[in-house]
The first five atom37 places (N, CA, C, CB, O) and aatype in JSON, in Angstrom:
{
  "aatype": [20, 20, 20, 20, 20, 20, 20, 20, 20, 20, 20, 20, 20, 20, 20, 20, 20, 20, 20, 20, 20, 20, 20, 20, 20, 20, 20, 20, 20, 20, 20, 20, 20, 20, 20, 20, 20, 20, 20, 20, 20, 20, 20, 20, 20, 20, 20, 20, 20, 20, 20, 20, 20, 20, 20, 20, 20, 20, 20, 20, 20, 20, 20, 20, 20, 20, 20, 20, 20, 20, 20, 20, 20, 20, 20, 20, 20, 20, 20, 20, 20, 20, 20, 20, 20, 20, 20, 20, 20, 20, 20, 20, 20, 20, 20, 20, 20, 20, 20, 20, 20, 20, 20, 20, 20, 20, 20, 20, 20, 20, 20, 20, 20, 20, 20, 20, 20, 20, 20, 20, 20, 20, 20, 20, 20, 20, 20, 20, 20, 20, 20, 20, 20, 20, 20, 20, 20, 20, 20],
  "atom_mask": [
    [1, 1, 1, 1, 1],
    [1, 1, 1, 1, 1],
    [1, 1, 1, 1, 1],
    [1, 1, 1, 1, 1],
    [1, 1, 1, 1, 1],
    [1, 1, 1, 1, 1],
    [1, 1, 1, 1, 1],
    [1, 1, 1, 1, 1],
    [1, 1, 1, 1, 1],
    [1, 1, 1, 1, 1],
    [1, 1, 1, 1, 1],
    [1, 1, 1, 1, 1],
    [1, 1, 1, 1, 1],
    [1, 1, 1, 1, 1],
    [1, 1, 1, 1, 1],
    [1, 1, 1, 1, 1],
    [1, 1, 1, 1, 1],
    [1, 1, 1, 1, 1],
    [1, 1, 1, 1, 1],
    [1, 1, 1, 1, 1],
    [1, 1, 1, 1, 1],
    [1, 1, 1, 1, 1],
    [1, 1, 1, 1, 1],
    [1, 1, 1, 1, 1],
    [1, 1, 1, 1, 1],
    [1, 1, 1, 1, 1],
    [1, 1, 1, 1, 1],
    [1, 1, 1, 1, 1],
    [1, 1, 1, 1, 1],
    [1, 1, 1, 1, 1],
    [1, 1, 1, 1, 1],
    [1, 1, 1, 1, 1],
    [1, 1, 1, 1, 1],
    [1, 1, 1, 1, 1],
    [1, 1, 1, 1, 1],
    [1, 1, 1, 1, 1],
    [1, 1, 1, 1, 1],
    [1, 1, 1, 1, 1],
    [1, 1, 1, 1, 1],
    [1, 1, 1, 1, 1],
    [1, 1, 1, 1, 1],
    [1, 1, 1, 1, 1],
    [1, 1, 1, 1, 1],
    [1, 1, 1, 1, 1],
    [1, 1, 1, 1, 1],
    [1, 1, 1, 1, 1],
    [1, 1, 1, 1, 1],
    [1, 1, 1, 1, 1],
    [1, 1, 1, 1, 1],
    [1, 1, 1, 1, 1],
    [1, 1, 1, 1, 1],
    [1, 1, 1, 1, 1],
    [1, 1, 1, 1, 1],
    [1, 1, 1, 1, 1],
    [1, 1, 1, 1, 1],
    [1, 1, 1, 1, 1],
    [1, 1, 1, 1, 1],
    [1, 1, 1, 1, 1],
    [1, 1, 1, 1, 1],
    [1, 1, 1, 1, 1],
    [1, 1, 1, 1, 1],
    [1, 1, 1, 1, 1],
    [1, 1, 1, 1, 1],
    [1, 1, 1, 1, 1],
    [1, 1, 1, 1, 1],
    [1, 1, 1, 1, 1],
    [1, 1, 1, 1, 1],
    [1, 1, 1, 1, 1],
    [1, 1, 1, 1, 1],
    [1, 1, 1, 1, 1],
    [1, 1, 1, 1, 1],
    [1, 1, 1, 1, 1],
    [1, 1, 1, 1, 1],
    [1, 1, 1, 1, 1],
    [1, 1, 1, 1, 1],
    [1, 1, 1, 1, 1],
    [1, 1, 1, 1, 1],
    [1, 1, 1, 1, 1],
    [1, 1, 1, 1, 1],
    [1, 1, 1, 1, 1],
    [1, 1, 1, 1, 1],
    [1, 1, 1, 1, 1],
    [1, 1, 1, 1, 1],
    [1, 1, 1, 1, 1],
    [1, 1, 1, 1, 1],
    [1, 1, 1, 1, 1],
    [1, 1, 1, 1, 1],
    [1, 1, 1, 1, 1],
    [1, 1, 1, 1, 1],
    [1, 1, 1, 1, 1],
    [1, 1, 1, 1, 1],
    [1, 1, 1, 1, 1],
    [1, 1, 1, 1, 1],
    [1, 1, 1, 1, 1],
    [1, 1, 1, 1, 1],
    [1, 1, 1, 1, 1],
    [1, 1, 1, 1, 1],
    [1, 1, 1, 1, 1],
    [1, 1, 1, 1, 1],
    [1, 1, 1, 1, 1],
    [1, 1, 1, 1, 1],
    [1, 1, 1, 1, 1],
    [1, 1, 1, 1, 1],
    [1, 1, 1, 1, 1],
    [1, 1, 1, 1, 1],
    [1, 1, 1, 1, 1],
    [1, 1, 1, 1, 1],
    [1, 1, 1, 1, 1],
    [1, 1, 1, 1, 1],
    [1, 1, 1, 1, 1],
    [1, 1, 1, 1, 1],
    [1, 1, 1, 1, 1],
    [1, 1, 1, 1, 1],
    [1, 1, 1, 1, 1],
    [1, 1, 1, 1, 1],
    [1, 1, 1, 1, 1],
    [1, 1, 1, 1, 1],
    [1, 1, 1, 1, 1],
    [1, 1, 1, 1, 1],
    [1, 1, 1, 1, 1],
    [1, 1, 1, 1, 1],
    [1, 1, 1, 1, 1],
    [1, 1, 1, 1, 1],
    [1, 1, 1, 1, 1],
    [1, 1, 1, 1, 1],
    [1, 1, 1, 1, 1],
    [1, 1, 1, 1, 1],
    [1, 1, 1, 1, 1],
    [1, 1, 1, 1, 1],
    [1, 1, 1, 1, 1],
    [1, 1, 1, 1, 1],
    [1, 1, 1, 1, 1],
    [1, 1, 1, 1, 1],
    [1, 1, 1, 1, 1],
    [1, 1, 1, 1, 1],
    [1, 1, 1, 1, 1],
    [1, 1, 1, 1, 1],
    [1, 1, 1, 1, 1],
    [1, 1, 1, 1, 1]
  ],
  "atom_positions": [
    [[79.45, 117.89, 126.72], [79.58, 117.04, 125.56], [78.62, 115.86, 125.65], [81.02, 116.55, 125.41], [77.98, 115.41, 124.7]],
    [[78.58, 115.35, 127.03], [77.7, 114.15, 127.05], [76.19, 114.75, 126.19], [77.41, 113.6, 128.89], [75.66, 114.37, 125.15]],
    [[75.86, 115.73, 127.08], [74.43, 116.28, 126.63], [73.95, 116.41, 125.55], [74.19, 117.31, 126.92], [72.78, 116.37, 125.18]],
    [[75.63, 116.71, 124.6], [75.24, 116.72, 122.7], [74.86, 115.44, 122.84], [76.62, 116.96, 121.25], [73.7, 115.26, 123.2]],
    [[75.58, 114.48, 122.64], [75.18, 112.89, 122.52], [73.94, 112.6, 122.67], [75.78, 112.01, 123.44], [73.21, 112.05, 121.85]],
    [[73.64, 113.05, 123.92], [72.41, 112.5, 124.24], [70.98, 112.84, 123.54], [72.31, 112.77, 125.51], [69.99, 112.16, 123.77]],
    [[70.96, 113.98, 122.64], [70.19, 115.12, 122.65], [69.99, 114.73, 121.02], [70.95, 116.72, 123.24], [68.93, 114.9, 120.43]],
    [[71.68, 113.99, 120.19], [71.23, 113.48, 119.24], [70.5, 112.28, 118.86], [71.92, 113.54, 118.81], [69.65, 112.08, 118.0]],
    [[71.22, 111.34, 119.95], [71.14, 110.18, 119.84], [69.16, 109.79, 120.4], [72.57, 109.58, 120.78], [68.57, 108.71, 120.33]],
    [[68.73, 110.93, 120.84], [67.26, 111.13, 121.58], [66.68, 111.47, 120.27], [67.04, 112.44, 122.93], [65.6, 110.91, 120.06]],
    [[67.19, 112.36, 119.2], [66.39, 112.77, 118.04], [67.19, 112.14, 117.12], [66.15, 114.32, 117.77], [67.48, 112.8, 116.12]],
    [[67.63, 111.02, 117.19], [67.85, 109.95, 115.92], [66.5, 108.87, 116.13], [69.64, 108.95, 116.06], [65.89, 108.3, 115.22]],
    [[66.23, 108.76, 117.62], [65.18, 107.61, 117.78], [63.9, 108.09, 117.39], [65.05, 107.05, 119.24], [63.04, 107.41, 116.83]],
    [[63.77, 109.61, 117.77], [62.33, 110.06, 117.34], [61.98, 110.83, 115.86], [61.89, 111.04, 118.45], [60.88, 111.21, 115.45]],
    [[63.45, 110.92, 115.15], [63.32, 111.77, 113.83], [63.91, 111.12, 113.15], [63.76, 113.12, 113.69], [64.84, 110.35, 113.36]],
    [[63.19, 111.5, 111.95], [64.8, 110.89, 110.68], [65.67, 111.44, 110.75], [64.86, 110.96, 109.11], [66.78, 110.94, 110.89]],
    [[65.29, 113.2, 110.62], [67.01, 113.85, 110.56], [67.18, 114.73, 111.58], [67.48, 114.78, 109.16], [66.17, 115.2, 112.1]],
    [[68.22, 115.02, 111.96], [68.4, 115.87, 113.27], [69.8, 116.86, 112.49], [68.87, 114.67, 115.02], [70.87, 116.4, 112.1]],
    [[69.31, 118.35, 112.44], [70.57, 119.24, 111.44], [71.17, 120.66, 112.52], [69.58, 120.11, 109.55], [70.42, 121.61, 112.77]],
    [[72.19, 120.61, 112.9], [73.44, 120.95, 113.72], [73.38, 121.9, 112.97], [74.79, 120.11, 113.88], [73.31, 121.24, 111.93]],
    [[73.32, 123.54, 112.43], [73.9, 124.42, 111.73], [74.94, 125.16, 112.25], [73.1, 125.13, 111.33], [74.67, 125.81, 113.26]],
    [[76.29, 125.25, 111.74], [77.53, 126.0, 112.05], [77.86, 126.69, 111.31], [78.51, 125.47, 112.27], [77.69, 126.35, 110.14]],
    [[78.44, 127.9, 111.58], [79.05, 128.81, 110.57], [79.94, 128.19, 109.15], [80.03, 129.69, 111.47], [81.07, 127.7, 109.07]],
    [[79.13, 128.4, 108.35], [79.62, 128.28, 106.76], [79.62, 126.89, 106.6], [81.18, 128.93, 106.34], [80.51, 126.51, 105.83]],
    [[78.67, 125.68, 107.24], [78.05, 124.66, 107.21], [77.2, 123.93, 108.05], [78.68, 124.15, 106.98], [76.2, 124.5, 108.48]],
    [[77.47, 122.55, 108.42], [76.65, 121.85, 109.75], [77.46, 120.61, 109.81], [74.8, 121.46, 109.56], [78.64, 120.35, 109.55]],
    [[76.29, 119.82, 110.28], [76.41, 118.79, 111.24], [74.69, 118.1, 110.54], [76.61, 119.48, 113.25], [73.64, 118.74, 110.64]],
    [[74.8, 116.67, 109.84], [73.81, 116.45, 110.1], [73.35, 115.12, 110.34], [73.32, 116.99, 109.42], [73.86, 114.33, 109.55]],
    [[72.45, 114.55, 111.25], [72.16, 112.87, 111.48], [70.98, 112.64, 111.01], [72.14, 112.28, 112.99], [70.16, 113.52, 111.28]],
    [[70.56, 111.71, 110.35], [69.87, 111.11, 109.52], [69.64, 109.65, 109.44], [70.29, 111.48, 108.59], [70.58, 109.01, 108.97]],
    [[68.56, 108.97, 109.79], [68.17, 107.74, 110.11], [67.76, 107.38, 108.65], [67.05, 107.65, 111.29], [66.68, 107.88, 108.33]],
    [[68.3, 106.72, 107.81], [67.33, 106.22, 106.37], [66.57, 105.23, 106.98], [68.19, 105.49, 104.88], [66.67, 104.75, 108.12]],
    [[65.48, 104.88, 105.66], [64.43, 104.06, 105.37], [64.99, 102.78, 105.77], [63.94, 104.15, 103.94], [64.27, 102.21, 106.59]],
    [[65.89, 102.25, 105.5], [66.82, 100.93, 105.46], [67.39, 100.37, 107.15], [68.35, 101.4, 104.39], [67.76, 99.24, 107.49]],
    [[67.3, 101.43, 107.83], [67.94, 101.63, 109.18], [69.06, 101.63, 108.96], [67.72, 100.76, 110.2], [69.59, 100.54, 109.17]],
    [[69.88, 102.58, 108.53], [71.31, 102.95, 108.11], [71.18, 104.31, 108.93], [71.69, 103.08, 106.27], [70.11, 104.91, 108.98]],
    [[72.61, 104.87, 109.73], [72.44, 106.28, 109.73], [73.63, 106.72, 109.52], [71.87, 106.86, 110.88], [74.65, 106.09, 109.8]],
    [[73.61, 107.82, 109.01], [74.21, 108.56, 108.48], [74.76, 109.88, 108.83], [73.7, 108.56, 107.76], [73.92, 110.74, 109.1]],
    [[76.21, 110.26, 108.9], [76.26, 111.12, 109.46], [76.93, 112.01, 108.43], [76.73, 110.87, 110.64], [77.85, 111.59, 107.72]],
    [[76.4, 113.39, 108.34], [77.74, 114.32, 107.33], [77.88, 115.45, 108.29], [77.24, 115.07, 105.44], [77.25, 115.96, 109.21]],
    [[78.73, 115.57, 107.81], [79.32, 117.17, 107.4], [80.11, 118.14, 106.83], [79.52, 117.55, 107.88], [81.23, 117.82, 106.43]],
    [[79.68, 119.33, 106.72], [80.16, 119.93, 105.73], [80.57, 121.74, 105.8], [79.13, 119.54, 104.77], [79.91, 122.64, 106.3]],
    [[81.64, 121.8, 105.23], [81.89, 123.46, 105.23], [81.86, 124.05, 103.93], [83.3, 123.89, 105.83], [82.09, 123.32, 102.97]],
    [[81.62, 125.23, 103.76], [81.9, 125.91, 102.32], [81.93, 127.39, 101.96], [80.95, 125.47, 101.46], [81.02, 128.21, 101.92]],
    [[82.96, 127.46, 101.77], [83.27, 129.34, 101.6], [83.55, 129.18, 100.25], [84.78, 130.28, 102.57], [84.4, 128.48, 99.68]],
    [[82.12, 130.45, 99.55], [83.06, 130.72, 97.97], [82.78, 132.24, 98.02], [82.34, 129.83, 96.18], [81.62, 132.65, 97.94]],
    [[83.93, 133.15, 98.17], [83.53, 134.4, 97.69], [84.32, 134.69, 96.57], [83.61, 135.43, 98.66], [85.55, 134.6, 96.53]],
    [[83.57, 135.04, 95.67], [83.82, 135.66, 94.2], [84.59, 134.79, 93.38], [84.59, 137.03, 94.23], [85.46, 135.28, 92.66]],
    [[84.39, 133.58, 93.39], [85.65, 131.99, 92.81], [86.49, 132.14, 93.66], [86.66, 131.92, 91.13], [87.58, 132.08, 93.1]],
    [[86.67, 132.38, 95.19], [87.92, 132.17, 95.86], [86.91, 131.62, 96.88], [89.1, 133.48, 96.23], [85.77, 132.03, 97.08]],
    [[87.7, 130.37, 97.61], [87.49, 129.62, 99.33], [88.03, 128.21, 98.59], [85.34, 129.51, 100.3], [88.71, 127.84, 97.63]],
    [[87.07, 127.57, 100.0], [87.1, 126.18, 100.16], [86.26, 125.04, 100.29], [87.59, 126.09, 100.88], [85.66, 125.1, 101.37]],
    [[86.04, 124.29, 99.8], [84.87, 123.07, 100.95], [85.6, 121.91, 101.23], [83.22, 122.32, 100.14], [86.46, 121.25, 100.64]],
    [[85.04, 121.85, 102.23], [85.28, 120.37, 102.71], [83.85, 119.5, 103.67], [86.77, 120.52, 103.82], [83.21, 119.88, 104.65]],
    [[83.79, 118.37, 102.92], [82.41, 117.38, 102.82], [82.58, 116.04, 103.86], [82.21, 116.71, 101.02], [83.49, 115.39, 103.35]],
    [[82.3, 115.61, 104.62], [82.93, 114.29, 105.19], [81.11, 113.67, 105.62], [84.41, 114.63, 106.91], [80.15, 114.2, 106.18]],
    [[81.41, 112.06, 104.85], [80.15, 111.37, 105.1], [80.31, 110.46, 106.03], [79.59, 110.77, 104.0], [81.42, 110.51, 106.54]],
    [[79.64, 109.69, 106.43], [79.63, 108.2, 107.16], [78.66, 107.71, 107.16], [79.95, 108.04, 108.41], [77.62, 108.27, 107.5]],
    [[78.75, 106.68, 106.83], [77.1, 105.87, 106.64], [78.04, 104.37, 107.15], [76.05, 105.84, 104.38], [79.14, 103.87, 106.95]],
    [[76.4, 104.03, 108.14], [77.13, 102.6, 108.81], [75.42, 101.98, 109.27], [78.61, 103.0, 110.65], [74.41, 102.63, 109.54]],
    [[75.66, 100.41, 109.2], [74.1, 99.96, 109.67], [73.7, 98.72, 108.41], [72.78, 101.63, 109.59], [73.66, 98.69, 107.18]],
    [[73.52, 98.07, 109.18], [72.74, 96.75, 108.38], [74.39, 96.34, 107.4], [70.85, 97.43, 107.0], [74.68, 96.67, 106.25]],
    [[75.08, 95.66, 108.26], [76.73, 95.2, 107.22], [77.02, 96.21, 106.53], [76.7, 93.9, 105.95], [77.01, 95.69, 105.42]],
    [[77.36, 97.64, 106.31], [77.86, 98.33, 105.83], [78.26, 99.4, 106.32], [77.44, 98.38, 105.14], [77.56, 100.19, 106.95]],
    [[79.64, 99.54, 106.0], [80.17, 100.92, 106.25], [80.95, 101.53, 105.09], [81.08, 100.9, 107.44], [81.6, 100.86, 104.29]],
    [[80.81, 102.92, 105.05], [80.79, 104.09, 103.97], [81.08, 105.22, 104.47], [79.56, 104.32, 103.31], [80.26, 105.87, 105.11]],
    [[82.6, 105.74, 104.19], [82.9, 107.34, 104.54], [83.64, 107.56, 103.19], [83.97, 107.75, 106.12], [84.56, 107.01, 102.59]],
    [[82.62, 108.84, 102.94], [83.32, 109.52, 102.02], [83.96, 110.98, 102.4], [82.44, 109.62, 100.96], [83.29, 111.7, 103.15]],
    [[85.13, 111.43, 101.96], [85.85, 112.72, 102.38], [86.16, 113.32, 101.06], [87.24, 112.49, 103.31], [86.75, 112.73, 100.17]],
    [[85.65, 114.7, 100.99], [86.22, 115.91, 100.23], [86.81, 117.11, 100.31], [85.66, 116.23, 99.78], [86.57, 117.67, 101.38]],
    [[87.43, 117.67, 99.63], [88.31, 118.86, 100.18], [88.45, 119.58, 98.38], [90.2, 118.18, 101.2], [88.35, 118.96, 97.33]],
    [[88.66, 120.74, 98.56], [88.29, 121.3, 97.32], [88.96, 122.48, 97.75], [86.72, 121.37, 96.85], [88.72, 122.88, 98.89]],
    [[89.86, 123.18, 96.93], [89.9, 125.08, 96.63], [89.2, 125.43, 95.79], [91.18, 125.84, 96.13], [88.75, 124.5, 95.12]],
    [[88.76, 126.84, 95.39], [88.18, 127.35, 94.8], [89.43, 128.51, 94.43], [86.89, 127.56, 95.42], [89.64, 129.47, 95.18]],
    [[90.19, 128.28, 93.19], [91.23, 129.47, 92.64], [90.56, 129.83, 91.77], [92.67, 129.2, 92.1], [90.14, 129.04, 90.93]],
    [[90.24, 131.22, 91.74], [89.79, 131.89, 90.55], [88.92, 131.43, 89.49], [90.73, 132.2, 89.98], [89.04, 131.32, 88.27]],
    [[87.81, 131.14, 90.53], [87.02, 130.32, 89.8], [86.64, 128.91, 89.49], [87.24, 130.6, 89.09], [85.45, 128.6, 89.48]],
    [[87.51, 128.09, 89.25], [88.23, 127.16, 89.25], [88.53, 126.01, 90.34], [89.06, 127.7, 88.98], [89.57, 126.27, 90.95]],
    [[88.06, 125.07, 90.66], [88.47, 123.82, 91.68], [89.16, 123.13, 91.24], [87.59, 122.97, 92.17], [89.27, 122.82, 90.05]],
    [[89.94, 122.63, 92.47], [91.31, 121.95, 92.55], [91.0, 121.39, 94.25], [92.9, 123.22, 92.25], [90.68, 122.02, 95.26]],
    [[91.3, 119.68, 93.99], [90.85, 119.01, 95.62], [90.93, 118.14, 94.87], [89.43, 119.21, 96.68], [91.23, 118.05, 93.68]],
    [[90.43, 116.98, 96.2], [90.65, 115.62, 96.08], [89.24, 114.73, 96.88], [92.24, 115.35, 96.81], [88.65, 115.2, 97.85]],
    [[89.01, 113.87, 96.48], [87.65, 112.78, 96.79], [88.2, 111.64, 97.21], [86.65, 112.35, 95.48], [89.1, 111.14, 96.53]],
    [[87.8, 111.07, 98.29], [88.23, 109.75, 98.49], [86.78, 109.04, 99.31], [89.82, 109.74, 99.46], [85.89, 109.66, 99.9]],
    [[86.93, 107.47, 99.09], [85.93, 107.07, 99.77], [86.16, 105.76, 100.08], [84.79, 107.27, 99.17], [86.94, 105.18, 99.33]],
    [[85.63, 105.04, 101.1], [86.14, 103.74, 101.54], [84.31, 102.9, 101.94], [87.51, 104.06, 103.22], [83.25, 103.2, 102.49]],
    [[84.85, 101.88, 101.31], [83.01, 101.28, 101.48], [83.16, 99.53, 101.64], [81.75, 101.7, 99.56], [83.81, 98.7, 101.0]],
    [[82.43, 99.46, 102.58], [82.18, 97.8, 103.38], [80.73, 97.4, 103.3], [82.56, 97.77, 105.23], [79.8, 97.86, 103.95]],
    [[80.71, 96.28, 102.24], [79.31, 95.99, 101.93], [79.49, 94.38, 102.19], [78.75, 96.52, 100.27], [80.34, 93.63, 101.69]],
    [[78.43, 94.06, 103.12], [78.69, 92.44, 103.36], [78.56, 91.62, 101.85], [77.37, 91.75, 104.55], [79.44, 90.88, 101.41]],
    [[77.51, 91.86, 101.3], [77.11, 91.72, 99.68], [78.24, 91.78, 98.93], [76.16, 92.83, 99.08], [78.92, 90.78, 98.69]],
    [[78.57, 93.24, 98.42], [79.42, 93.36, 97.51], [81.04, 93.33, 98.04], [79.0, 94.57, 96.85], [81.93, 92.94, 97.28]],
    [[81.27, 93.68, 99.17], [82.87, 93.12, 99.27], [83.19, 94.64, 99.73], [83.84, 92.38, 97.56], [82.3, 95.47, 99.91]],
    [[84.74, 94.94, 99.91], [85.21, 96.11, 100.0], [85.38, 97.22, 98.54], [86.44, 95.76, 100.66], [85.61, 96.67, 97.46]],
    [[85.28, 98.53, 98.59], [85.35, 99.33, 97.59], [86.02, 100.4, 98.05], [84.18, 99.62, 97.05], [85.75, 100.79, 99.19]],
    [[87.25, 101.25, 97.08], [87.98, 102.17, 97.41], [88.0, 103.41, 96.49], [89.13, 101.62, 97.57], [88.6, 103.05, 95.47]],
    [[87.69, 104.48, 96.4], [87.59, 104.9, 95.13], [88.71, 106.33, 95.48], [85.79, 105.17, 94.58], [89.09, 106.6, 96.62]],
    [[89.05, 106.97, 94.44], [89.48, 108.45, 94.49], [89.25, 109.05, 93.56], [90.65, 108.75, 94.67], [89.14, 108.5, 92.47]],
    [[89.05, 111.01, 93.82], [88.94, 111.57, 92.71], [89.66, 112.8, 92.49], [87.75, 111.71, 92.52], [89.55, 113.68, 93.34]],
    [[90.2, 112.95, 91.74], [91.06, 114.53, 91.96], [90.68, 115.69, 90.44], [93.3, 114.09, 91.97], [90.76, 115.67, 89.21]],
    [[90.34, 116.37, 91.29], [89.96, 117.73, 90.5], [90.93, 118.95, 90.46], [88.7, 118.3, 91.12], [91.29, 119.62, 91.42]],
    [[91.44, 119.19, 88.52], [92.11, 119.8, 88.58], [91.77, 120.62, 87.45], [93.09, 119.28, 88.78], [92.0, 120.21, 86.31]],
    [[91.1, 122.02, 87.72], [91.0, 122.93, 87.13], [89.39, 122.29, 86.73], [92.25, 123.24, 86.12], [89.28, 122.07, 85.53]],
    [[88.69, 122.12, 87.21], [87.19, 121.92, 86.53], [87.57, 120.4, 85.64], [86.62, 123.55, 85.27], [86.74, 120.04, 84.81]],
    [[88.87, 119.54, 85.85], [88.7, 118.44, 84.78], [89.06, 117.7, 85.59], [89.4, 118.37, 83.43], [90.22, 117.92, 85.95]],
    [[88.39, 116.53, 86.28], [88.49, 115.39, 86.96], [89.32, 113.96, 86.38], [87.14, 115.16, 87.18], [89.33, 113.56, 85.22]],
    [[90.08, 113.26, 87.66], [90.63, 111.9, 87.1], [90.31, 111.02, 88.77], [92.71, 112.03, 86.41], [90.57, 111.06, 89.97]],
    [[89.58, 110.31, 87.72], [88.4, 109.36, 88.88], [89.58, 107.59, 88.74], [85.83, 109.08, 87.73], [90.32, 107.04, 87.92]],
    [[89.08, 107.36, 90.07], [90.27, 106.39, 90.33], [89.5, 105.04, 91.35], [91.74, 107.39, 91.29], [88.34, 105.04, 91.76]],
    [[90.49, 104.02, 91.57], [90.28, 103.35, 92.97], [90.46, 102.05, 92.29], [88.74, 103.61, 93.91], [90.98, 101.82, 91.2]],
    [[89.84, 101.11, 93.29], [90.42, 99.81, 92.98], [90.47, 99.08, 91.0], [89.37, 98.81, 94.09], [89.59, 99.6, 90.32]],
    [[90.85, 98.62, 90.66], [90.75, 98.6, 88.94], [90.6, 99.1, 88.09], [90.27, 98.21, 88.46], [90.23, 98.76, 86.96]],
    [[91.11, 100.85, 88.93], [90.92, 102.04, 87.84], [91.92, 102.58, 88.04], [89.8, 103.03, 87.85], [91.73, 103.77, 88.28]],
    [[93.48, 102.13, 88.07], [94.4, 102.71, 88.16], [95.0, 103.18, 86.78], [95.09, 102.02, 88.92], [95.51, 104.3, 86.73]],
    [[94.96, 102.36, 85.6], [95.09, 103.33, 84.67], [94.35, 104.59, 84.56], [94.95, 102.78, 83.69], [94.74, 105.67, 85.01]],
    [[93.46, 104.42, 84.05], [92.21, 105.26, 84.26], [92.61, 106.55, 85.12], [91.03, 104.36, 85.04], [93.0, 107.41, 84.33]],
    [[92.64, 106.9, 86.08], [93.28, 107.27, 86.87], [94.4, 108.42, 86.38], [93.67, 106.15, 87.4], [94.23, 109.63, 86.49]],
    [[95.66, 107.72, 85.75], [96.83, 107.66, 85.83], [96.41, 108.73, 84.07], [97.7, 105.87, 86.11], [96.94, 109.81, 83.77]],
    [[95.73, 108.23, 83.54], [95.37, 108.76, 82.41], [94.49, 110.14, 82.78], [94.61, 107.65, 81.6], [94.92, 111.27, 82.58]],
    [[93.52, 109.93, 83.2], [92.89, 111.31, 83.3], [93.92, 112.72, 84.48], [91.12, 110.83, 84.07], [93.95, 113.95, 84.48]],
    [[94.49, 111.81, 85.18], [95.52, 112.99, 86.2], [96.54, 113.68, 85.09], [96.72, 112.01, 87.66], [97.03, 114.81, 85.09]],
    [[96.66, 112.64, 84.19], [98.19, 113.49, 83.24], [97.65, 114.88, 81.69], [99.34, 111.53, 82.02], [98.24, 115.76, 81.06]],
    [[95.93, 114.18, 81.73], [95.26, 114.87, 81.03], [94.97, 116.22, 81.46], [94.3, 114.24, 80.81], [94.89, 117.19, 80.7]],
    [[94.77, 116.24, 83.02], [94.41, 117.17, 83.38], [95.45, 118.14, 83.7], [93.68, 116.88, 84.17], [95.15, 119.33, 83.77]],
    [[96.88, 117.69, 83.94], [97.72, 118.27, 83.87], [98.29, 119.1, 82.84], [98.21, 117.66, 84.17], [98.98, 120.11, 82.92]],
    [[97.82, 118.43, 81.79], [98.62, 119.01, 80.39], [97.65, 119.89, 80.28], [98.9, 118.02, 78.92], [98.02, 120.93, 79.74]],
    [[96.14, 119.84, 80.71], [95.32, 120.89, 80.86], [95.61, 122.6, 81.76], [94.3, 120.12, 81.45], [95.08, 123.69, 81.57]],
    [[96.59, 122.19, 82.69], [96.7, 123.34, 83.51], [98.07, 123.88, 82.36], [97.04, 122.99, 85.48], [97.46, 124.38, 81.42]],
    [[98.44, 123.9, 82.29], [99.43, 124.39, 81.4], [98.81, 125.37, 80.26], [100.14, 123.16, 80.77], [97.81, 124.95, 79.68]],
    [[99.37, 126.79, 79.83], [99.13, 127.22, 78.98], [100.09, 127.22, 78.12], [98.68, 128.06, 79.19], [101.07, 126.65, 78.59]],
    [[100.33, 127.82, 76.46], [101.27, 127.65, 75.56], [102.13, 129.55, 75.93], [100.39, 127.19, 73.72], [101.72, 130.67, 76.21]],
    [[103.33, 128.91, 75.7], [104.46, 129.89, 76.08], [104.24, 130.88, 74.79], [106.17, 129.13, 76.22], [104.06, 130.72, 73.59]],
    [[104.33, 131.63, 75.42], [104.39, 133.0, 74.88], [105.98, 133.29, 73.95], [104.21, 134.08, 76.34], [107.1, 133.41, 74.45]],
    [[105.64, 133.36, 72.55], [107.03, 133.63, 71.81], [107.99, 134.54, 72.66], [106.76, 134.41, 70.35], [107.47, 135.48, 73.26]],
    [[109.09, 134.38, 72.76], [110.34, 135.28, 73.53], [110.36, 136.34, 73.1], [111.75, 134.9, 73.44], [110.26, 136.41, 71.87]],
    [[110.49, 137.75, 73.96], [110.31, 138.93, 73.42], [111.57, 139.5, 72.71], [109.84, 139.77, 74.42], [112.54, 139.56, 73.46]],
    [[111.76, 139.87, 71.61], [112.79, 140.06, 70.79], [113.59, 142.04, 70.79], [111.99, 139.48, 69.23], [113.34, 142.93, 69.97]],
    [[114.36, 142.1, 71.77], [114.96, 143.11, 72.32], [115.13, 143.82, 70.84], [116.31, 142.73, 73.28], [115.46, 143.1, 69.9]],
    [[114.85, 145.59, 70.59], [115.23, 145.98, 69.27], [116.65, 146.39, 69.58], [114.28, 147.15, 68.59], [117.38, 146.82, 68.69]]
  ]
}
């Protein structure tokens, strides 16, 4: 384990990006322009509208820190998951956001968007719902 460390932390000083590939995603480190680095990773299975992904960021360097996390199904086509993200900017202050995806129709959220929020989750709900089928009438 030391040797990973070392091996990244050796090609963060001499590269911008250094990319880990793993089955059905990676691993990747990334030095920006700004001297920020950045770390993701990510998985993703879609066969035929069925799997999953899941996304996880981190960005830290020069007063700021930033992780964002995603997670997603793929039903029949169709995504259903959740977004969240947490952000520390000496400048702008703290930021919290969320997002939840339901059926291809999103309700985006976080600090002073709790209506908002609260409105698009109930929209999207009334969205998953289909209309009932008249009762079948026995002869």
């Amino acid at each position: 384990m030391r040797w990973l460390i070392s091996i990244v932390l050796i090609q963060l000083s001499l590269a911008q990006v250094f990319n880990i590939p793993l089955p059905f995603g990676g691993l990747g480190f990334k030095k920006t322009d700004d001297g920020k680095v950045e770390i993701v990773g990510g998985q993703d299975v879609n066969l035929f509208g069925w799997g999953g992904r899941r996304n996880v960021k981190v960005v830290a360097g020069n007063g700021t820190f930033n992780i964002q996390k995603e997670d997603a199904a793929y039903v029949n086509g169709s995504e259903y998951g959740g977004a969240n993200s947490f952000e520390f900017d000496k400048q702008r202050g703290i930021d919290v956001g969320t997002n939840l995806t339901l059926a291809n129709q999103k309700a985006v959220g976080g600090l002073g968007k709790e209506l908002g929020f609260l409105e698009g989750l109930f929209s999207a709900l009334r969205g998953l719902g289909s209309p009932l089928a008249p009762p079948v009438k026995p002869n």
